[in-house]
N, C-alpha and C positions, 0 to 999 in steps of 0.2 A: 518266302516273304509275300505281303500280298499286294506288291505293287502290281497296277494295272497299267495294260499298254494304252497310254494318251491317245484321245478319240481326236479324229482330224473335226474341224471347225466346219460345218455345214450351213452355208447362208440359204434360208427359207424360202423358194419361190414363192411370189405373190402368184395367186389364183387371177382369174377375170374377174370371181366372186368376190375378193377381198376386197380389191380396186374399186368395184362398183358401190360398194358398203361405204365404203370411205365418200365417194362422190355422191351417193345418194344423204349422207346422213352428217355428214361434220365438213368433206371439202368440195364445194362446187366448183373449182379452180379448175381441177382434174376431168371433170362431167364430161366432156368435147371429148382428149384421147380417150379417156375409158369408153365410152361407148363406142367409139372408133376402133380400139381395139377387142373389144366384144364382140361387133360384127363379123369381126374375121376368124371366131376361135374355132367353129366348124372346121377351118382346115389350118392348125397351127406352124408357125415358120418358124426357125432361129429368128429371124428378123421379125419376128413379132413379138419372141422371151423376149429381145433387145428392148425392142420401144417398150415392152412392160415393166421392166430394170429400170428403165428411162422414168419411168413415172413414178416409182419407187425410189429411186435417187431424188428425184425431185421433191419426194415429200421429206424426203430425208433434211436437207438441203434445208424447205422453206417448214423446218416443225411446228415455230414459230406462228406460221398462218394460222387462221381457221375461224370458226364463226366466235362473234364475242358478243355477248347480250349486255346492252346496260340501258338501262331506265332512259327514254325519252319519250317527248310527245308529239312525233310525227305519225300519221295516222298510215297504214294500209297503200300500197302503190307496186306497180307492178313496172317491169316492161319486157319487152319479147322483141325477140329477131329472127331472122330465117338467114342461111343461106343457098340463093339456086344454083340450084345445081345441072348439069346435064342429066342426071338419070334422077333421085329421089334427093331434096332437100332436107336439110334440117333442119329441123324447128327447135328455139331453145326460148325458156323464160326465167323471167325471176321476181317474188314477190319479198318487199320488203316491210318490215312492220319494226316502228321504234327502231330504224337506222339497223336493222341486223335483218339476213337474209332469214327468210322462215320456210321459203319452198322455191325449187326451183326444177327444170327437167330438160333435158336437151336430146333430143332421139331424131330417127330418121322419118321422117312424112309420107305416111302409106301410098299417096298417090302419087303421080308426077309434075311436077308445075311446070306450064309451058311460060310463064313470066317471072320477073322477080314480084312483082305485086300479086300475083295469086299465091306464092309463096309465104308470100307477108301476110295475107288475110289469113290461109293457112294457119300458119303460125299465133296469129289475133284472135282466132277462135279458140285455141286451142289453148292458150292464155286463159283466156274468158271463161271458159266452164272452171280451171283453178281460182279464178277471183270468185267467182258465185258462192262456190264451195268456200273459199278462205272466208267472204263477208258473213255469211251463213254463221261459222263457227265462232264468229269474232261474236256474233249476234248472242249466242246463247252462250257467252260467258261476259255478256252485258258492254263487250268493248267497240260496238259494232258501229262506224260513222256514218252521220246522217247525210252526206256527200256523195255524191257517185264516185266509184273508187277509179283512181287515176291509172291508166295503161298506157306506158309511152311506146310509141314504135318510130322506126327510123325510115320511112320509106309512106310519100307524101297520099303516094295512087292510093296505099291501105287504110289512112288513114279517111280518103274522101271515100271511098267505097264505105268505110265503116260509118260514116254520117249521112251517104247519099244513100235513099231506097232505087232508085232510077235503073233502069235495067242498062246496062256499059252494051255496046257491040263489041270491045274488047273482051268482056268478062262475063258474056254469055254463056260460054262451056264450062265456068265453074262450078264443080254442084252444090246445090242448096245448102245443106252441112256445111260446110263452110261460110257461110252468112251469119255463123250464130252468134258472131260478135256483133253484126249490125242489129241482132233484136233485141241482145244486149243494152246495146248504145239507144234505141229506141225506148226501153222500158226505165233510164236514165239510173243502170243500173253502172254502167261502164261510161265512163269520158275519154 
């Protein structure tokens, strides 16, 4: 006869790759654990398959979510946050255009912040070179505002660093590279 012996049921382990694809391109919800648990896949644990399950179940769960585009006329806005940390911060943003997110990035910050406001500027520059780029591209498909494009942040120091040129005795060790939201905000390209 040609019956065949029934194959057992094999659920797919998600990659770090897969996760990342997902949060890079359709769910920014996830962006925080995936790259949290990307960090660590040099040395993989049970307890890391776990929280990758975890984020897998959770997509499972919320399918529902995900970016949705519909026609409005809110122009180009952005905002960013950091969180410090003792050893390297993370920087996260998000740019929104017509009420739906169009880009966003949340990674660990090369340097170390000794404040939460050098975190935040950090983070506001790092913002800033994606808004240039986003206004740019809005530009040459003719949708581009004649406004300085809006960047909110939550943290008061980064935003007066970003308006003040004045040199801080606080924020002397910052390095320069990281002001490049303030020439931004000076060339009235960034509010």
């Amino acid at each position: 006869s040609s019956e065949s012996t029934p194959q057992p049921l094999v659920t797919p382990v998600p990659t770090p790759g897969s996760l990342l694809y997902c949060s890079v391109y359709t769910r920014p919800d996830i962006a925080y654990a995936t790259g949290m648990l990307c960090r660590a896949m040099s040395k993989p644990t049970p307890a890391l398959h776990a929280a990758g399950l975890q984020v897998v179940a959770y997509l499972g769960v919320h399918r529902h979510v995900g970016l949705r585009y519909e026609p409005d006329q809110s122009s180009l806005s952005g905002m960013t946050d950091s969180d410090w940390a003792v050893k390297h911060s993370t920087t996260g943003w998000l740019y929104m255009y017509n009420s739906a997110a169009i880009s966003w990035s949340s990674k660990k910050q090369n340097s170390v912040a000794l404040s939460s406001c050098e975190a935040e500027i950090m983070a506001a520059s790092e913002a800033a070179k994606e808004a240039l780029y986003l206004n740019r591209f809005l530009g040459e498909l003719d949708l581009r505002h004649p406004d300085p494009l809006e960047l909110a942040s939550d943290n008061q120091g980064a935003v007066d660093l970003a308006y003040n040129p004045e040199h801080h005795q606080r924020t002397k060790h910052i390095e320069r590279r990281h002001f490049f939201i303030r020439e931004a905000v000076e060339r009235m390209e960034i509010r």
